[in-house]
SEVO-26183 format. One record per residue (C-alpha): residue in one letter; x, y, z. Coordinates in pm, whole numbers, padded with zeros to 5 digits, always signed. Last residue first. Example, Ala and Ser with C-alpha at 12.3 -4.5 7.8 and 13.67 -1.06 7.14 Angstrom:
<pts>
S+01367-00106+00714A+01230-00450+00780
</pts>
This chain:
<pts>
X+11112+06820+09251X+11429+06955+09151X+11543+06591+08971X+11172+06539+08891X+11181+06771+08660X+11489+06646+08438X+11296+06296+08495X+11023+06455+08310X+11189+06620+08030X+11356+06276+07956X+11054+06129+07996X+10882+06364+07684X+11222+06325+07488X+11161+06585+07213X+11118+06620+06846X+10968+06938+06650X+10812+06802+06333X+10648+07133+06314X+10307+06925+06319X+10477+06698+06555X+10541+06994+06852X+10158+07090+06758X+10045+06711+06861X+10266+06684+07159X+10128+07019+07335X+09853+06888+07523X+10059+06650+07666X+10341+06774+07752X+10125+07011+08023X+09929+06730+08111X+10245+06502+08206X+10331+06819+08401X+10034+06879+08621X+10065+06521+08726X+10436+06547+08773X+10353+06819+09048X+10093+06657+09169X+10314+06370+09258X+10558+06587+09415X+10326+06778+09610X+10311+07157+09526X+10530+07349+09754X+10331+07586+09994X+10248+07903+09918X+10398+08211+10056X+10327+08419+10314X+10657+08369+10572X+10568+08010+10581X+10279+07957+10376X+09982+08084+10254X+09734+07873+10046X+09498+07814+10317X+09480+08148+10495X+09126+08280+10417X+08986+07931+10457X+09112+07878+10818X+09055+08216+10893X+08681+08201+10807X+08688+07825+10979X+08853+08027+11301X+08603+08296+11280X+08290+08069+11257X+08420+07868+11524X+08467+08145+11754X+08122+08310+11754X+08077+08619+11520X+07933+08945+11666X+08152+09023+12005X+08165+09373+12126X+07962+09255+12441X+08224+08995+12543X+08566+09271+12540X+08875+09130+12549X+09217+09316+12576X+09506+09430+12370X+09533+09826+12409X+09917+09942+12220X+09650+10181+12006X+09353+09933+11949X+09311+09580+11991X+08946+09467+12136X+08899+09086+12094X+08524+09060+12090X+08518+08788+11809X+08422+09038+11625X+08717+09259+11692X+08931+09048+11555X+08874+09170+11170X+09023+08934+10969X+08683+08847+10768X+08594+09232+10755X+08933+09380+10629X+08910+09066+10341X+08579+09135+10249X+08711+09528+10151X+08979+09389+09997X+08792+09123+09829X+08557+09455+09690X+08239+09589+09811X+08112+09955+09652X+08127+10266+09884X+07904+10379+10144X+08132+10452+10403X+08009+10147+10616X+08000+09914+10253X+07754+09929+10018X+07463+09678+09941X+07302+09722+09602X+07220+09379+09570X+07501+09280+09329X+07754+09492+09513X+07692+09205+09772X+07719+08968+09550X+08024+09063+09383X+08217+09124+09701X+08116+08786+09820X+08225+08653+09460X+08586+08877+09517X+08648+08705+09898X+08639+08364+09736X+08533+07999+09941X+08159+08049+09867X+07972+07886+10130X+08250+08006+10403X+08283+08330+10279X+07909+08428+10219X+07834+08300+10591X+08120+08526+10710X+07966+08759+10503X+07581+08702+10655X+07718+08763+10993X+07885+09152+10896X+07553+09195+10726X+07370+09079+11061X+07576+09305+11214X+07473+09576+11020X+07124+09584+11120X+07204+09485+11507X+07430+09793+11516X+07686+09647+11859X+07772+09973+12051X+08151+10098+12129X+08188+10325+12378X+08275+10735+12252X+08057+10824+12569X+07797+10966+12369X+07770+10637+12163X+07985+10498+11940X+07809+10294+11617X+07921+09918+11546X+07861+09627+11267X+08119+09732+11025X+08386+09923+11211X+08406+10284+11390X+08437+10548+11212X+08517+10854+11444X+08871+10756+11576X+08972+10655+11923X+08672+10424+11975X+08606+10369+12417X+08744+10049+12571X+08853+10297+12865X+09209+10161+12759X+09180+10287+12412X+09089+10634+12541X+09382+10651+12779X+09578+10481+12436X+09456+10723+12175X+09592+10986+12421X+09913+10878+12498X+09954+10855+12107X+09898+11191+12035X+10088+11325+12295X+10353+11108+12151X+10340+11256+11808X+10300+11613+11939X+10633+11545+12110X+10754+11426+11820X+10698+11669+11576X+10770+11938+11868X+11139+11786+11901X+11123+11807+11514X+11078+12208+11487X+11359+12226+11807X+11602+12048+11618X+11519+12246+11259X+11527+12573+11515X+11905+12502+11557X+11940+12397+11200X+11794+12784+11088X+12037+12939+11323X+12316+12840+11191X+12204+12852+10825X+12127+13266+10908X+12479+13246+11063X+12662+13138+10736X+12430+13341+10518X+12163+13273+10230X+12020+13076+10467X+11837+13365+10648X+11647+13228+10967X+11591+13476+11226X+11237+13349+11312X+10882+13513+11224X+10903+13589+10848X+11108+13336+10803X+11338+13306+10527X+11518+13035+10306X+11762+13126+09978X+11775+12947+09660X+12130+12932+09477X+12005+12581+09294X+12292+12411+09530X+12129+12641+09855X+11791+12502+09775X+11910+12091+09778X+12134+12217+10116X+11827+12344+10262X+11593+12044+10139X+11836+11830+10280X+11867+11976+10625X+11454+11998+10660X+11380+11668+10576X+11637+11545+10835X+11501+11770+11055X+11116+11671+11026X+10867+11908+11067X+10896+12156+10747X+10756+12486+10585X+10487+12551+10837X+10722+12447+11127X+10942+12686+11025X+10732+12996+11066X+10554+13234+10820X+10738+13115+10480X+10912+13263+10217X+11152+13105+09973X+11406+13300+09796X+11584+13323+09469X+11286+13268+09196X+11182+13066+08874X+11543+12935+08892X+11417+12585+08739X+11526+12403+09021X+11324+12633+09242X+11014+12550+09008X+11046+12199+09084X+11088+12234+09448X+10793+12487+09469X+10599+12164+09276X+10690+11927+09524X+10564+12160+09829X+10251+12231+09616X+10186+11848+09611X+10297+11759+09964X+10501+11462+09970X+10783+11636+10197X+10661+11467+10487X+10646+11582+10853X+10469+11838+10774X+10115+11683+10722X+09916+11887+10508X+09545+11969+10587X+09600+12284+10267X+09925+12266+10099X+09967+12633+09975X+10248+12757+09717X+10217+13155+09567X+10487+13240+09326X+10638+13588+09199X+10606+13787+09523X+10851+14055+09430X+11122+14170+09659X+11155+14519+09778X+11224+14381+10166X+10933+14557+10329X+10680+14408+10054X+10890+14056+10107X+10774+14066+10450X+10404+14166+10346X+10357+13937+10148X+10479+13636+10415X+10232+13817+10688X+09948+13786+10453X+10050+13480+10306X+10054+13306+10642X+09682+13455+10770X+09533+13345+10510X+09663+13021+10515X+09550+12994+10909X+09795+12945+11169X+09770+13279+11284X+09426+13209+11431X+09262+12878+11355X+09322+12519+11112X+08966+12426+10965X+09135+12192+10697X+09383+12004+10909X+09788+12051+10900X+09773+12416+10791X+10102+12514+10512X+10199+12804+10352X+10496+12914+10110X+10558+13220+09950X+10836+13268+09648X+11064+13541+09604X+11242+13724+09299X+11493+13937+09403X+11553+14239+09159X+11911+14314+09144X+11970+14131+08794X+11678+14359+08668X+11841+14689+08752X+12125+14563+08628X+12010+14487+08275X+11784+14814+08321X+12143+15014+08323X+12254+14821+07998
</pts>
């Protein structure tokens, strides 16, 4: 009976940690998180029971795979307390962040940092923890924007905000864009593929056919076709990060080949993507075929049916 209650006092506590990008520094680091989180519930008498780490996470999702799984297990009761270094390890966006605490607090699942005064568990503790969930996703945001201010000074200096540049182009030191006169003449030839062949999978197919791969060395597919085909920045048309301006040295393909690409990749789209309506005439064409082909086995079954009659019925929503 006595090592019933001992047992029912033991608080059973799970660590969580979290780095945004794989070579993540200084106190950020995973190791880093679980030591200080170990050692918190080590002062505390709780035992460490679980062990979570997203690795180049983003945290302004909850789609992590170890952050799912914690959930899981907290449903389960596997433990009464998460653990985490700081709250922007555990979670970025507030919203996120407000459910997930009232989710935890349902399942009687407590949240603690080991660097903030943020104990769910009481009415304060929950205070304080949605006052630093505002300030977690002000950061998110402000990060966000930085972010974006930069892409765009770089954008604007018509330099490549990103380290893969497209089919047909290398950066050089400067981060500016240079034309790769080996690949593209492979991003010419597919426009030429396109236009003889009229189908994004048989240039995909050909081109996977002799051993060609595509910039990150992977096999050709329509997709793949497709991102080159629509790709306006071979026409010299430079749109990157809010930047929308034309560039003449960047160009590969001249205009008319572009627009007849376009032409043919867009021919059976419609208004709003869809197809268009099939002509009337075709329409009854395609039908009178249809009936057609089936008469013979409808008579074997001695099935009887008014072929115009099914006709003019069609023609009536044509």
């Amino acid at each position: 009976m006595n090592e019933d209650k001992l047992e029912e006092k033991v608080t059973f506590a799970a660590i969580y940690a979290r780095t945004s990008s794989p070579n993540q520094r200084f106190n950020y680091s995973i190791k880093e998180q679980v030591y200080q989180c170990w050692n918190f519930c080590r002062q505390r008498g709780w035992v460490v029971k679980y062990v979570f780490v997203d690795e180049a996470q983003s945290g302004g999702t909850v789609e992590r795979p170890k952050f799912q799984l914690m959930l899981h297990k907290a449903k389960e009761g596997e433990f009464n307390v998460i653990v985490f270094w700081k709250l922007d390890r555990f979670c970025r966006s507030l919203v996120d962040l407000v459910n997930v605490e009232k989710m935890l607090r349902w399942w009687n699942v407590g949240l603690c940092s080991v660097t903030e005064f943020i104990d769910t568990t009481t009415p304060v503790g929950r205070f304080n923890f949605r006052n630093l969930a505002s300030v977690a996703e002000l950061e998110r945001e402000l990060i966000g924007e930085r972010a974006r201010l930069g892409l765009y000074a770089l954008a604007r200096e018509g330099k490549w905000p990103n380290p893969h540049p497209p089919l047909g182009y290398d950066r050089d030191a400067n981060g500016r864009l240079v034309i790769d006169q080996v690949e593209a003449e492979l991003v010419k030839r597919i426009f030429q593929l396109y236009l003889d062949h009229k189908s994004m999978s048989h240039v995909a197919y050909l081109l996977n056919k002799e051993g060609i791969s595509t910039k990150r060395g992977k096999i050709w597919n329509a997709r793949a076709v497709k991102d080159v085909l629509a790709n306006t920045l071979y026409i010299g048309d430079y749109k990157v990060a809010g930047v929308n301006i034309h560039v003449e040295d960047y160009r590969i393909i001249d205009d008319a080949t572009f627009q007849a690409a376009q032409r043919l990749r867009t021919r059976f789209t419609f208004k709003e993507g869809k197809r268009p309506p099939m002509a009337p005439a075709r329409k009854m064409a395609q039908l009178e075929k249809i009936i057609s082909r089936y008469r013979e086995i409808l008579r074997k079954y001695n099935i009887a049916f008014d072929a115009q009659e099914v006709i003019i019925g069609c023609q009536t929503q044509v």
